[in-house]
Backbone bond lengths (Angstrom), bond angles and torsions (degrees), N, CA, C in turn:
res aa  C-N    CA-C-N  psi(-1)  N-CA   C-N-CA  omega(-1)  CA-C   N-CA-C  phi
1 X - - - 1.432 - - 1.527 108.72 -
2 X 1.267 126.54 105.01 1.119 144.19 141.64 1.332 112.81 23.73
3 X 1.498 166.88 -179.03 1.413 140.29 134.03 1.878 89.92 -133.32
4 X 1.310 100.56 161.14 1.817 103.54 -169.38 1.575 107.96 -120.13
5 X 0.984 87.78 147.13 1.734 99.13 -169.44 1.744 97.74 -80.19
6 X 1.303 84.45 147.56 1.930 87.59 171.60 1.222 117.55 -89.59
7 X 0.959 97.40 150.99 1.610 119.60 -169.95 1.529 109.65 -60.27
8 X 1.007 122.65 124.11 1.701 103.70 -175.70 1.770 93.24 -125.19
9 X 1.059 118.22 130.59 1.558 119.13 152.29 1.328 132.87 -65.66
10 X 1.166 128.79 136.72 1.509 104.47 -165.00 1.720 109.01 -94.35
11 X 1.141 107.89 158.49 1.924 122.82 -164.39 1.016 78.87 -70.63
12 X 1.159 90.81 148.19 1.479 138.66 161.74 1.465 111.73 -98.40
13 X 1.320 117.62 132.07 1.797 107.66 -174.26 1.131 92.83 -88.87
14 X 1.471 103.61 162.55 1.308 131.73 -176.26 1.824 94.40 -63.23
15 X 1.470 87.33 171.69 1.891 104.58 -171.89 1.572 92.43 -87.52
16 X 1.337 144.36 164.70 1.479 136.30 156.22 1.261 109.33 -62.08
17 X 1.054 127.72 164.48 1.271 143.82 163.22 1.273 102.62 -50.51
18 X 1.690 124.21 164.95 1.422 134.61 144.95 1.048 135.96 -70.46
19 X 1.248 139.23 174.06 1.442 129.73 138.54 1.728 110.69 -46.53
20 X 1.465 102.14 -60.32 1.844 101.38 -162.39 1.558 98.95 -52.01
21 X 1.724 113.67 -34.73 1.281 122.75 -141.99 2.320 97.21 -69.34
22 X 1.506 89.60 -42.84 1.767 107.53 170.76 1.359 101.21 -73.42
23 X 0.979 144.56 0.78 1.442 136.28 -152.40 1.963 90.64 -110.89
24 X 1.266 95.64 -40.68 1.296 108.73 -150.69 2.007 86.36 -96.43
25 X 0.905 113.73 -17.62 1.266 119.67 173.49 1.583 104.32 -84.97
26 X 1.295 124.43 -54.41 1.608 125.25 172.17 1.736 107.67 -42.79
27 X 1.009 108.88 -38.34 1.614 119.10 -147.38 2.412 79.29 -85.02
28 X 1.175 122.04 -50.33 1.479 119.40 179.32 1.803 94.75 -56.07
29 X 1.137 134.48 -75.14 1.256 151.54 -175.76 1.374 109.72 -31.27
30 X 1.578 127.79 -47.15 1.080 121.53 154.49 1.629 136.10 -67.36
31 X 1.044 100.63 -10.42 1.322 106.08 175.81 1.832 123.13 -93.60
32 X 1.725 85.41 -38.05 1.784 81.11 151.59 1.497 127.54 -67.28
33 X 1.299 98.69 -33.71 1.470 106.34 -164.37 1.521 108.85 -89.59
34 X 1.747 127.88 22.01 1.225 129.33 177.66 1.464 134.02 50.85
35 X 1.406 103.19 28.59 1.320 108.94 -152.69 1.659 110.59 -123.04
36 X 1.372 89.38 97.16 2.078 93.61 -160.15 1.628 101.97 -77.20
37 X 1.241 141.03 -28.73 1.325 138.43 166.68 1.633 99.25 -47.11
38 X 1.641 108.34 -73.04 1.432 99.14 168.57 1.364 132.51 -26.85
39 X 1.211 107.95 -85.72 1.919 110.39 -173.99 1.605 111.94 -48.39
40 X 1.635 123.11 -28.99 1.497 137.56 155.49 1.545 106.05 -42.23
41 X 1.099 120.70 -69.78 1.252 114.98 -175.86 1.482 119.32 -62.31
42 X 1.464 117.87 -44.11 1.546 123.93 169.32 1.348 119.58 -66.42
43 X 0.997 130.18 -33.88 1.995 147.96 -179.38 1.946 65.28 -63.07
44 X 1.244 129.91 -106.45 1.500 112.74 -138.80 1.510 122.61 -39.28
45 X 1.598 92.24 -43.36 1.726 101.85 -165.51 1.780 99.01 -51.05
46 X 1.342 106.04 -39.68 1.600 102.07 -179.61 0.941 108.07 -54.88
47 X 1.848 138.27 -57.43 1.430 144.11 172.85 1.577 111.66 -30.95
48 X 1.581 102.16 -50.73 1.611 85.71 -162.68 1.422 95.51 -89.79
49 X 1.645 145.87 19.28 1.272 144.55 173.94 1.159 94.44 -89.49
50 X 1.496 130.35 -4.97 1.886 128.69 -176.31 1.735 98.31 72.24
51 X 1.300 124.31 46.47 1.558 109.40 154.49 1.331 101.18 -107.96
52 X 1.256 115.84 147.90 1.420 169.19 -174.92 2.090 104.49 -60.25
53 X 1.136 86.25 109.64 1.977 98.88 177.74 1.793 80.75 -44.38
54 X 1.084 147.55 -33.93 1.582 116.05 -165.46 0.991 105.03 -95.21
55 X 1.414 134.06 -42.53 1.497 117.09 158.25 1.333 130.48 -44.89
56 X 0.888 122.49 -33.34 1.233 121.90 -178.63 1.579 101.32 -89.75
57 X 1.285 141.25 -13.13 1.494 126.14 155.67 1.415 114.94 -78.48
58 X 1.279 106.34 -11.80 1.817 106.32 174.71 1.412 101.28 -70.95
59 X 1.601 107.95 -66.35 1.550 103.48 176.29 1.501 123.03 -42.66
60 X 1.194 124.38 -63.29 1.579 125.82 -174.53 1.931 98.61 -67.38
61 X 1.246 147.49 13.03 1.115 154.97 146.70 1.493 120.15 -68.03
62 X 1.490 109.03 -49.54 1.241 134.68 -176.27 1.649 94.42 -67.44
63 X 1.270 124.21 -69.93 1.166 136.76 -138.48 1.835 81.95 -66.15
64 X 1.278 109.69 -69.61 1.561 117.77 176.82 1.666 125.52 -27.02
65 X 1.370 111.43 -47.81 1.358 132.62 137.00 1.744 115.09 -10.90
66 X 1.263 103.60 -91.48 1.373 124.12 -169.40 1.218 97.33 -41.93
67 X 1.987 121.07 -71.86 1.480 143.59 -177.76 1.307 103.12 -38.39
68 X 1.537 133.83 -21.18 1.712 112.53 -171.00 1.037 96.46 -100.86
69 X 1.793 139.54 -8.71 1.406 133.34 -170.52 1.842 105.37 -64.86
70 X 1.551 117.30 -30.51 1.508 110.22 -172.05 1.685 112.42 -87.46
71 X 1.895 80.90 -35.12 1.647 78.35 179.20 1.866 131.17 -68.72
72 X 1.202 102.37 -7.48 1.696 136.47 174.67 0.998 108.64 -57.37
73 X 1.468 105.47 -69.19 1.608 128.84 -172.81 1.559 93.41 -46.22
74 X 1.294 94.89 -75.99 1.728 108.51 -154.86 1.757 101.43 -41.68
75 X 1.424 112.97 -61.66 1.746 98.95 175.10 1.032 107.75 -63.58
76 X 1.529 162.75 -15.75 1.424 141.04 -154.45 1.965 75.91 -95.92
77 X 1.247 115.72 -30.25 1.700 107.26 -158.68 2.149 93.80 -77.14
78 X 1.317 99.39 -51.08 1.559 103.19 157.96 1.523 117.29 -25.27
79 X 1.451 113.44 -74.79 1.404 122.49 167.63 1.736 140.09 -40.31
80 X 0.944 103.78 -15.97 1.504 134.62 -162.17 1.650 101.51 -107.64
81 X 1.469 115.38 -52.92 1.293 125.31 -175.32 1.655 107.55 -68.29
82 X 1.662 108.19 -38.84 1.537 110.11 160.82 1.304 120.18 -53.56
83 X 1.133 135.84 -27.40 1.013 136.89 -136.38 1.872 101.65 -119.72
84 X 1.600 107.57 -7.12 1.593 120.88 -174.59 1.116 111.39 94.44
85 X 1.267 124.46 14.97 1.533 111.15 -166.63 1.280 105.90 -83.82
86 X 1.280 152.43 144.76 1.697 151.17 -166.35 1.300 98.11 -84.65
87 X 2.024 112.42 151.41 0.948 112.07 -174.57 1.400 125.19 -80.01
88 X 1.238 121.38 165.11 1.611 114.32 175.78 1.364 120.45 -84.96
89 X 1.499 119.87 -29.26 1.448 162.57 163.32 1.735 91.35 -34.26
90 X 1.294 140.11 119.09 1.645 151.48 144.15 1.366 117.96 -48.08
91 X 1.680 100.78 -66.94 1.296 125.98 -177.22 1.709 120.49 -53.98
92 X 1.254 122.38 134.18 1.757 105.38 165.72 1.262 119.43 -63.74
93 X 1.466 120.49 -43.71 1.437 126.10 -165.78 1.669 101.99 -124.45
94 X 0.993 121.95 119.33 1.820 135.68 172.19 1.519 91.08 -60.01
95 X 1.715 90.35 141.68 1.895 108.18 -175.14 1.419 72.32 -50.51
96 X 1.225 131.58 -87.66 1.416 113.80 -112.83 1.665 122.01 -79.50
97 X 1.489 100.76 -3.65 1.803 99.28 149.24 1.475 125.88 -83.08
98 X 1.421 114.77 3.83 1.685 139.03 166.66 1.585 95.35 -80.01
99 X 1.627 128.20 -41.43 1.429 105.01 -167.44 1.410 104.79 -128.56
100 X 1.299 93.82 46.56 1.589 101.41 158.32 1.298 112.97 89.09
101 X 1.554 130.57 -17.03 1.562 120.92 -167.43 1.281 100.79 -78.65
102 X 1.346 143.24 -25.24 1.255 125.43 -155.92 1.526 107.73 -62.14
103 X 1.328 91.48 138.74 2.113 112.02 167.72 1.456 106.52 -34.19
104 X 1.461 111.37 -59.72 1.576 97.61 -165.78 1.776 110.14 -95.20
105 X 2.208 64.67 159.49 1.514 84.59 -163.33 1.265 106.97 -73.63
106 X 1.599 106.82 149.57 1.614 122.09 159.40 1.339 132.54 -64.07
Protein backbone atom coordinates (compact mmCIF):
# COMPACT_ATOMS: atom_id res chain seq x y z
CA UNK A 1 0.00 0.00 0.00
CA UNK A 2 1.26 3.07 -1.29
CA UNK A 3 1.90 5.48 1.90
CA UNK A 4 0.74 9.44 1.39
CA UNK A 5 2.56 12.35 1.99
CA UNK A 6 1.10 14.95 4.35
CA UNK A 7 -0.41 17.65 3.41
CA UNK A 8 1.66 20.58 4.27
CA UNK A 9 0.34 24.21 3.84
CA UNK A 10 2.69 26.44 2.70
CA UNK A 11 4.34 29.25 5.37
CA UNK A 12 3.37 32.10 5.53
CA UNK A 13 6.31 34.61 6.26
CA UNK A 14 6.56 36.14 9.21
CA UNK A 15 4.99 39.90 9.55
CA UNK A 16 8.23 42.48 9.67
CA UNK A 17 9.17 43.59 12.68
CA UNK A 18 7.98 47.01 14.20
CA UNK A 19 9.37 49.99 15.09
CA UNK A 20 8.51 49.26 19.03
CA UNK A 21 9.34 45.61 18.08
CA UNK A 22 13.41 47.06 16.90
CA UNK A 23 13.07 49.58 19.42
CA UNK A 24 12.72 47.15 22.06
CA UNK A 25 15.41 45.08 20.46
CA UNK A 26 17.87 48.32 20.32
CA UNK A 27 17.08 49.01 23.93
CA UNK A 28 18.48 44.71 24.78
CA UNK A 29 21.53 45.49 22.34
CA UNK A 30 22.47 48.37 24.23
CA UNK A 31 22.60 46.95 27.25
CA UNK A 32 24.77 44.13 26.17
CA UNK A 33 26.73 46.27 24.28
CA UNK A 34 27.42 48.83 27.37
CA UNK A 35 26.44 51.58 25.66
CA UNK A 36 24.50 54.30 27.81
CA UNK A 37 24.28 57.02 24.93
CA UNK A 38 22.73 54.06 23.14
CA UNK A 39 20.00 52.65 25.47
CA UNK A 40 19.56 56.84 26.26
CA UNK A 41 18.65 57.36 22.98
CA UNK A 42 16.43 54.09 22.59
CA UNK A 43 14.77 54.25 26.36
CA UNK A 44 13.10 57.60 24.72
CA UNK A 45 12.35 56.50 21.21
CA UNK A 46 10.40 53.68 23.13
CA UNK A 47 8.68 56.53 25.33
CA UNK A 48 7.64 58.51 22.52
CA UNK A 49 6.39 55.05 20.60
CA UNK A 50 3.81 55.12 23.85
CA UNK A 51 5.39 51.92 25.63
CA UNK A 52 4.65 51.55 29.08
CA UNK A 53 7.55 52.09 32.13
CA UNK A 54 6.62 48.18 32.63
CA UNK A 55 7.35 47.11 29.45
CA UNK A 56 10.11 48.56 29.14
CA UNK A 57 11.40 47.14 32.67
CA UNK A 58 10.47 43.71 31.33
CA UNK A 59 12.66 44.36 28.39
CA UNK A 60 15.74 45.94 30.15
CA UNK A 61 15.13 42.81 32.81
CA UNK A 62 15.42 40.41 30.06
CA UNK A 63 18.32 42.00 28.49
CA UNK A 64 20.11 42.05 32.14
CA UNK A 65 19.21 38.42 32.35
CA UNK A 66 21.01 37.33 29.27
CA UNK A 67 24.24 39.92 30.26
CA UNK A 68 24.81 38.02 33.72
CA UNK A 69 24.98 34.52 31.95
CA UNK A 70 28.91 35.45 30.74
CA UNK A 71 29.65 37.45 33.53
CA UNK A 72 28.72 34.23 35.92
CA UNK A 73 30.65 31.99 34.00
CA UNK A 74 33.72 34.02 34.02
CA UNK A 75 33.72 34.34 38.11
CA UNK A 76 32.37 30.85 38.81
CA UNK A 77 35.54 29.92 36.17
CA UNK A 78 37.65 32.59 38.46
CA UNK A 79 36.39 30.58 41.44
CA UNK A 80 37.26 27.20 40.40
CA UNK A 81 40.83 28.24 39.30
CA UNK A 82 41.16 29.36 43.14
CA UNK A 83 40.16 26.53 44.19
CA UNK A 84 42.97 24.20 41.84
CA UNK A 85 40.78 23.32 39.42
CA UNK A 86 42.97 22.97 35.92
CA UNK A 87 42.60 25.25 33.23
CA UNK A 88 40.29 24.79 30.32
CA UNK A 89 42.40 27.36 28.27
CA UNK A 90 45.37 25.10 25.83
CA UNK A 91 47.06 28.16 24.97
CA UNK A 92 49.57 30.09 27.55
CA UNK A 93 48.71 33.51 26.41
CA UNK A 94 44.97 34.35 24.81
CA UNK A 95 45.30 35.90 21.09
CA UNK A 96 44.20 38.85 22.30
CA UNK A 97 46.99 39.60 24.91
CA UNK A 98 49.25 38.33 21.73
CA UNK A 99 47.71 41.42 19.78
CA UNK A 100 47.92 43.92 22.03
CA UNK A 101 44.30 44.32 23.54
CA UNK A 102 44.96 43.10 26.81
CA UNK A 103 44.03 45.66 29.86
CA UNK A 104 47.28 45.26 31.45
CA UNK A 105 49.86 47.37 31.23
CA UNK A 106 53.25 46.47 29.78
Amino acid sequence: MPTRKAKTSPKKAAPPLTERDLELVAIGASIGGNCIPCLEWHYEKCIELGMTRAQLTEAIDVAKMVKEVPNQAIYDTAKKLLRGAARTAKSKTPQACKNGVCALPR
